[in-house]
C-alpha positions in Angstrom: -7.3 19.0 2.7 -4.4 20.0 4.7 -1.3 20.9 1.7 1.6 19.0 3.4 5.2 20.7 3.4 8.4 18.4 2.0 10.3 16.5 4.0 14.1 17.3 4.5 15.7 18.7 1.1 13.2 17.0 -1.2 11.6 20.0 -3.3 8.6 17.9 -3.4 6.5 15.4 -1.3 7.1 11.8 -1.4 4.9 9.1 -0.9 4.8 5.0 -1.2 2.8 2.9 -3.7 2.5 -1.0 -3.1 0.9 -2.8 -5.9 1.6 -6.3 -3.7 3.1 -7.9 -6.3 3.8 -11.1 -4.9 7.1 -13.0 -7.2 6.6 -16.1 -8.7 7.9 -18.5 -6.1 6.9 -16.4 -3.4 4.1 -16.9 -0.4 1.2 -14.2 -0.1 1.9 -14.4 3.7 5.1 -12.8 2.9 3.8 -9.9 0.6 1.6 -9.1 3.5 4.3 -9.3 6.1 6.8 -7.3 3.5 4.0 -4.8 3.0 3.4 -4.3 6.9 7.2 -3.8 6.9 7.4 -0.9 3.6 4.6 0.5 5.7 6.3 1.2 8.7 9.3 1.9 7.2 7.9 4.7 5.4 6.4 5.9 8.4 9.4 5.9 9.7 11.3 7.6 6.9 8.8 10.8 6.7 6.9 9.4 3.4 3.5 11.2 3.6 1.2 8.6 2.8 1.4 4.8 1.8 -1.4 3.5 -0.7 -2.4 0.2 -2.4 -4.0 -0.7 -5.7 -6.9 -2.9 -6.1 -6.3 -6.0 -8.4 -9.0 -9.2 -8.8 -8.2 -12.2 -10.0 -4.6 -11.8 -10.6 -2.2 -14.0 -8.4 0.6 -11.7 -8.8 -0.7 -8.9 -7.8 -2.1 -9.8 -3.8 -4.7 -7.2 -2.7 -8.0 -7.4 -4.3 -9.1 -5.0 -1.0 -6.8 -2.3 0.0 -8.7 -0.7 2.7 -8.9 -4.4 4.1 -5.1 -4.2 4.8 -5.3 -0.6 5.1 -6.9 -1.1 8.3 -4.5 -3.3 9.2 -1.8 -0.7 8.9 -3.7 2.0 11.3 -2.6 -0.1 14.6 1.0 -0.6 12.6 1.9 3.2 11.9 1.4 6.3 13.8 1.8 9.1 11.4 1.9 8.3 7.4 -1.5 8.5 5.5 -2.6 5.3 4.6 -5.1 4.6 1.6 -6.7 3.0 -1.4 -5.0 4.0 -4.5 -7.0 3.1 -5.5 -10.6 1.8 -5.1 -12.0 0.8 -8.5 -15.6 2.6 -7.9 -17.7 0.7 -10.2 -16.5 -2.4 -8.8 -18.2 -1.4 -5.8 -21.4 -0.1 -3.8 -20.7 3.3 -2.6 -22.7 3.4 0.5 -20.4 0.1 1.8 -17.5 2.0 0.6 -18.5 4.9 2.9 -18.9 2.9 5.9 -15.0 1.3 5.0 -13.9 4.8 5.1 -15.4 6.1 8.0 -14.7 2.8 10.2 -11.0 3.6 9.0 -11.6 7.0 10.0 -12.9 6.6 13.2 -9.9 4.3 13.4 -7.3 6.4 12.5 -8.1 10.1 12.0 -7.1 12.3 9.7 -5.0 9.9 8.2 -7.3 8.1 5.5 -7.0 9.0 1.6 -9.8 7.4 -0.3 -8.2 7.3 -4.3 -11.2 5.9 -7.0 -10.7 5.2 -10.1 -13.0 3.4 -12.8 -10.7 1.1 -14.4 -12.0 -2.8 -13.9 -8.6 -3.7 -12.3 -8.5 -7.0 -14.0 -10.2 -9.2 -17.0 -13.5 -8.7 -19.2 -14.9 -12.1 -17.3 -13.2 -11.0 -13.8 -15.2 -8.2 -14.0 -18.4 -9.5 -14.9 -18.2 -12.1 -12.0 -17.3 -8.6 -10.0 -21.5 -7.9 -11.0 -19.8 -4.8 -13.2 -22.4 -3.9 -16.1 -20.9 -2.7 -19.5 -21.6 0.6 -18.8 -19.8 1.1 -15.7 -17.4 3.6 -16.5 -20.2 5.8 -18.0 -21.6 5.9 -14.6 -18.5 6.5 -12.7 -19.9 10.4 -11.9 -22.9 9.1 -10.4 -21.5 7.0 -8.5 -18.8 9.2 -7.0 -21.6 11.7 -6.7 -23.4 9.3 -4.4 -20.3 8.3 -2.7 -19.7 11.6 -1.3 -23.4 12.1 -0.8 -22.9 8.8 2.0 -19.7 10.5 3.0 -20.6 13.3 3.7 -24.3 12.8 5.2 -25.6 15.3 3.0 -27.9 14.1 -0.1 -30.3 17.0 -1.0 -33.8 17.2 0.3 -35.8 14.3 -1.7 -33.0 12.3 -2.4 -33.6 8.8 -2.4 -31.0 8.2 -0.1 -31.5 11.4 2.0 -32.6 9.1 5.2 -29.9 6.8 5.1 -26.4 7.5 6.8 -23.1 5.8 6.6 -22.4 5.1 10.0 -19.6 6.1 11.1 -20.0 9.0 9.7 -18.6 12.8 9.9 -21.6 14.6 11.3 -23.1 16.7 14.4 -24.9 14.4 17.0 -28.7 15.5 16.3 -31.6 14.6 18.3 -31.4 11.3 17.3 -28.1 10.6 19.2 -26.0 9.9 16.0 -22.5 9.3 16.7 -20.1 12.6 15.7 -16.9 11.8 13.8 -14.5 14.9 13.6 -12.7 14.1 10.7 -13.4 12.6 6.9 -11.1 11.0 4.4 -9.2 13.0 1.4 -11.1 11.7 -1.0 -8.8 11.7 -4.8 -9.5 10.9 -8.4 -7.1 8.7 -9.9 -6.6 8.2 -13.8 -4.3 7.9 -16.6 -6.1 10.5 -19.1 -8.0 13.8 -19.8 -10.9 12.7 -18.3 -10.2 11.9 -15.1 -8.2 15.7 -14.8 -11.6 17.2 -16.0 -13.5 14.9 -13.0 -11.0 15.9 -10.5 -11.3 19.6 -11.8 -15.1 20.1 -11.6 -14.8 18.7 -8.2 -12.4 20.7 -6.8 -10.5 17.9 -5.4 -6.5 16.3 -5.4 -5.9 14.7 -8.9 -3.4 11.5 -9.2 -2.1 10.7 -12.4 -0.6 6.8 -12.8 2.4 7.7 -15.5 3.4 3.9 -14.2 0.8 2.7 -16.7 2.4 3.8 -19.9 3.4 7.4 -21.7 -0.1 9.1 -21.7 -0.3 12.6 -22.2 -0.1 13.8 -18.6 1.4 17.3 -19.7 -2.1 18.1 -21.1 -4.3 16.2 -18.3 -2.0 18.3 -15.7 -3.4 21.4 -17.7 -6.9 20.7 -18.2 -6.9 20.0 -14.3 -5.4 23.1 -13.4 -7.0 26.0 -15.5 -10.6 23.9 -15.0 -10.5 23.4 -11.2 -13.8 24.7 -9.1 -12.5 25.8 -5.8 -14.4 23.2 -3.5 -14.6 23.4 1.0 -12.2 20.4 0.7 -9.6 22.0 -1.5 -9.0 25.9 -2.2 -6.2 25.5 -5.1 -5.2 22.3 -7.3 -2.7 19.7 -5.8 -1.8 17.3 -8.0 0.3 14.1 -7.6 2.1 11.7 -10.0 2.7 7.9 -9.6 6.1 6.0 -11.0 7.8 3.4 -10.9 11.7 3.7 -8.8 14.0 1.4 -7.9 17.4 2.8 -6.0 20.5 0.5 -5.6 24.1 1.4 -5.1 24.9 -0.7 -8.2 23.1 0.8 -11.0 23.0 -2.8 -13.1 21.2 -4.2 -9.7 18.4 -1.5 -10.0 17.8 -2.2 -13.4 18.3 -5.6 -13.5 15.4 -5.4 -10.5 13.1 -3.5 -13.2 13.0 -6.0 -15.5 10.5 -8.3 -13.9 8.1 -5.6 -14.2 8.6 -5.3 -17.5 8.8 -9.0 -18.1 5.0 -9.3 -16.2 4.0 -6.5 -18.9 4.7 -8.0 -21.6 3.1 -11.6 -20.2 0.0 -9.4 -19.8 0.1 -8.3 -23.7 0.9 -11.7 -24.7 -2.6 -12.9 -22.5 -0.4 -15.1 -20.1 -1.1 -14.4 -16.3 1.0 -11.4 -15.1 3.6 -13.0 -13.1 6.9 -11.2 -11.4 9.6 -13.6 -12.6 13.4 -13.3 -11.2 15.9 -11.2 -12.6 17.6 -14.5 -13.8 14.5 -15.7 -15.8 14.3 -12.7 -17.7 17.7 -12.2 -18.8 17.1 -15.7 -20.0 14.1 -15.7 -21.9 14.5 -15.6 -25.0 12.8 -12.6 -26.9 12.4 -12.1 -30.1 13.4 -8.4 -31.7 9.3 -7.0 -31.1 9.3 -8.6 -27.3 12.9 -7.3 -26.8 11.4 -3.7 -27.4 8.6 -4.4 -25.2 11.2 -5.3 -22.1 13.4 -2.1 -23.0 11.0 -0.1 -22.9 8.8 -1.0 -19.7 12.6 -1.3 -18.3 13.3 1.8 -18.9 9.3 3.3 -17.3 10.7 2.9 -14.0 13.6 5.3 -12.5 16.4 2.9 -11.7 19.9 3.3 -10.6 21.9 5.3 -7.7 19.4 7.7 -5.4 21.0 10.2 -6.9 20.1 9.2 -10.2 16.7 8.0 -9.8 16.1 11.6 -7.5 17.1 13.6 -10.7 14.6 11.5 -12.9 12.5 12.6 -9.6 13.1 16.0 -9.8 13.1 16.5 -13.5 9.7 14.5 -13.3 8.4 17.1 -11.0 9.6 19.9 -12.8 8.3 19.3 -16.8 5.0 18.3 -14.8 4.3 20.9 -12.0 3.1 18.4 -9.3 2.8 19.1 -5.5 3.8 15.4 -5.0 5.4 12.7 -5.6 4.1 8.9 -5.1 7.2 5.9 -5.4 5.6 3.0 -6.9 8.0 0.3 -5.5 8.8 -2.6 -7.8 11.1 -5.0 -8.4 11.1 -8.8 -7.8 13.4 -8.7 -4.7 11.1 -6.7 -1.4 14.4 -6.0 -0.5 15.1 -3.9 -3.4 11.8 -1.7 -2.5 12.7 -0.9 1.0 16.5 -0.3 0.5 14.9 2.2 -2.2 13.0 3.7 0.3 15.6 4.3 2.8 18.3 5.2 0.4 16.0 7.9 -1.5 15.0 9.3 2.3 18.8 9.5 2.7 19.4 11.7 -0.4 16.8 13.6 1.0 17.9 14.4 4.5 14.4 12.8 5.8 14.2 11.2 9.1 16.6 8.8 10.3 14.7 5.1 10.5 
């Protein structure tokens, strides 16, 4: 893994999250057309790398397959890493996940990040209709194990699977004329606790920790990841990333008036209703009681909102207490617009390239 420089001023690396929340109201054809959009804009703007999460069975949240649309953005960008932030591994088969990868690969080199996590992504029943076995997330080592044994085209002598390749692939032509593919996907873990930093950590590979998700101890997983990381041939020293929520806005009351939907489809989702991006409006009107008021204030107040130059401090001091290398906007907000004016206004502050 190549350890990319800051853009302009920024002291850090920025990057793009798209949950494709899709507002209530709102077509699905537009999220995708809005996503397209972010995606170039960031490009654009000098954002190193643009990632979706994977969400079944939930209509406000639009991309159950990530590197689906992910290969959709290769032929739309030219530059920004594109990626599954993540894919939910035991949701899947690993060996079809490899090919994904190296198709997108082969599409776009040296520009595919390949984030797994072992979350469900969705409901108890979802998940079961998903083929996902109660014991999933006990096996999410094996599987990753096996993931990078496709990836890499290089099980151990005896392996089961030693004979069968994930084509395309990143491996010499042999005698048997198999195609060669110079490059491979940064492959991340993602998670939200001290396990996932000691996964990361034995592997020797980048670490992303979702913060967006609520106030887990990411002081500690930050730790554990850094004073237990293996060097690895993929990365020599730790580089870790964190994941929030930011919306920017000239007017201050705009960006958190924004953030409330967010929090609004958070607390729907305690409450067991779908989760569903209302309007501004809606929220301001519902009428919540004194525990359900808390509940809004506080998911409000998850996400950085205000002026660029307030959200970059919340930025900055976020990098700071936490030691990352990067980075990652998780745009939000039931207006699209609000998500690429913060964007460009953040790549403004920053003295990043002009769109």
């Amino acid at each position: 893994m190549n350890h990319p420089h800051p853009s302009g001023t920024a002291p850090f690396v920025l990057s793009v999250l798209d949950n494709a929340f899709t507002g209530v109201g709102r077509r699905v054809t537009e999220t995708y057309e809005e996503i397209i959009s972010l995606a170039k804009l960031a490009d654009r703007r000098g954002f190193q790398r643009f990632w979706m999460s994977e969400h079944h069975a939930m209509p406000g949240a639009a991309i159950p397959a990530p590197l689906l649309m992910a290969a959709r953005l290769t032929g739309e960008t030219e530059r920004i890493r594109l990626g599954a932030g993540g894919i939910m591994l035991p949701n899947h088969v690993p060996l079809a996940v490899a090919e994904q990868v190296g198709m997108l690969e082969t599409l776009a080199p040296g520009r595919i990040d390949l984030g797994l996590g072992r979350a469900p992504g969705t409901d108890g029943a979802t998940a079961a209709a998903l083929r996902r076995h109660a014991s999933a997330n006990e096996e999410f080592p094996e599987q990753i194990a096996e993931l990078l044994g496709f990836l890499g085209n290089d099980f151990p002598q005896g392996h089961p699977y030693a004979g069968v390749p994930a084509v395309p692939g990143p491996w010499q032509a042999d005698e048997n004329r198999v195609p060669r593919s110079d490059t491979s996907a940064d492959v991340w873990i993602l998670g939200s606790s001290v396990y996932s930093a000691q996964v990361a950590a034995r592997l020797g590979r980048p670490y992303a920790f979702a913060l967006q998700f609520g106030s887990a101890d990411i002081l500690n997983a930050m730790r554990i990841y850094r004073e237990n990381f293996r060097p690895s041939p993929f990365l020599d020293r730790p580089y870790s990333l964190v994941s929030i929520g930011a919306i920017a806005d000239e007017d201050p009351a705009e960006a958190r008036r924004q953030s409330t939907s967010t929090a609004m489809a958070m607390l729907r989702m305690f409450q067991r209703k779908p989760f569903a991006l209302l309007p501004p409006e809606e929220v301001a009107a519902y009428p919540a009681n004194f525990q359900e008021r808390q509940v809004l204030e506080e998911y409000t107040d998850r996400t950085l909102h205000g002026t660029a130059e307030e959200v970059a401090a919340g930025l900055e001091d976020l990098q700071r207490h936490t030691g990352v290398d990067e980075v990652m906007l998780v745009v939000s907000g039931y207006s699209r617009r609000a998500q690429s004016h913060t964007l460009d206004l953040l790549a403004d502050h920053y003295g990043m390239p002009a769109a």
